[in-house]
C-alpha positions in Angstrom: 0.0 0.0 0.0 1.3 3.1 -1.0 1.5 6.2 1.7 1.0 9.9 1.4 4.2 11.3 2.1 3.6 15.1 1.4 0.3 17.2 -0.2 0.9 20.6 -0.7 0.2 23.6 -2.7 2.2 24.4 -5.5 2.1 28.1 -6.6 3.2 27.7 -9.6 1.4 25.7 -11.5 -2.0 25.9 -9.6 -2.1 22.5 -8.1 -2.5 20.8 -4.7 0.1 18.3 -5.3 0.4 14.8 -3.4 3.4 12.6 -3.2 3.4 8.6 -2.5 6.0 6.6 -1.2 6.2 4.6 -4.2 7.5 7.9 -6.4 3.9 8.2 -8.0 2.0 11.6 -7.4 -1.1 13.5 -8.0 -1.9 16.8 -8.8 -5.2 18.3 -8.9 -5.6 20.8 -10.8 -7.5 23.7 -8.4 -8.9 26.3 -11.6 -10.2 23.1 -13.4 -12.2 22.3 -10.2 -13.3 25.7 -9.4 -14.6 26.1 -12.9 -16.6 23.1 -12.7 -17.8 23.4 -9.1 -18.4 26.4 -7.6 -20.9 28.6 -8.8 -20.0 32.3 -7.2 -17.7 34.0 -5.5 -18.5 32.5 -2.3 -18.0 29.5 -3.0 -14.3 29.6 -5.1 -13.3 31.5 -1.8 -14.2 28.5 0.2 -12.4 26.3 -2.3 -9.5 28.8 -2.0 -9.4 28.3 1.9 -8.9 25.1 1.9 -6.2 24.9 -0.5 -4.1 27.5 1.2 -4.6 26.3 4.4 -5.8 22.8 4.4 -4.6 21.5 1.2 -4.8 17.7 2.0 -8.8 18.3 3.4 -9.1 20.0 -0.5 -7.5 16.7 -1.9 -9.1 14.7 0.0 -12.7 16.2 -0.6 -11.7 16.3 -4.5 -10.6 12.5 -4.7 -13.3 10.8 -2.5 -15.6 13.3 -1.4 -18.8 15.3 -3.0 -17.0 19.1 -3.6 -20.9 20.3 -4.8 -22.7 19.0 -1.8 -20.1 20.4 0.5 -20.5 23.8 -0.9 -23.9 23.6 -1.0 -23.6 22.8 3.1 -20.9 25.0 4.2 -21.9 28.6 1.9 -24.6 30.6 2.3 -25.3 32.6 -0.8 -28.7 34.4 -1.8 -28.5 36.8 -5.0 -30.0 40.6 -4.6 -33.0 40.3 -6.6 
């Protein structure tokens, strides 16, 4: 079984990289996934938080979890009508 050995992310090219002990890695590609999740401004900042400051929560909730339902649950936008 392979293990995580580092997830960060990586400025440069606009992904939360993740490293395995076997050499293989992942990298998710954050403005793909922000342009096919989030709806508003509210919601990319969410995204945003978690990749600066919990980058392997952001992974985690790209690779096994439900990104829409979570920002669905956790923002709070109405529109001015």
């Amino acid at each position: 079984m392979k293990k995580l050995i580092s997830c960060e992310f990586n400025m440069d090219t606009g992904c939360v990289e993740l490293q395995y002990t076997d050499g293989s890695m992942i990298a998710i590609d954050c403005t793909a996934v922000e342009r096919e999740v989030a709806d508003n401004l509210h919601q990319r900042s969410e995204l945003d938080h978690l990749i600066y400051n919990d980058p392997f929560s952001y992974a985690e909730l790209v690779l096994n979890g439900d990104p829409e339902q979570y920002l669905k649950a956790v923002t709070r936008y109405e529109p001015l009508d």
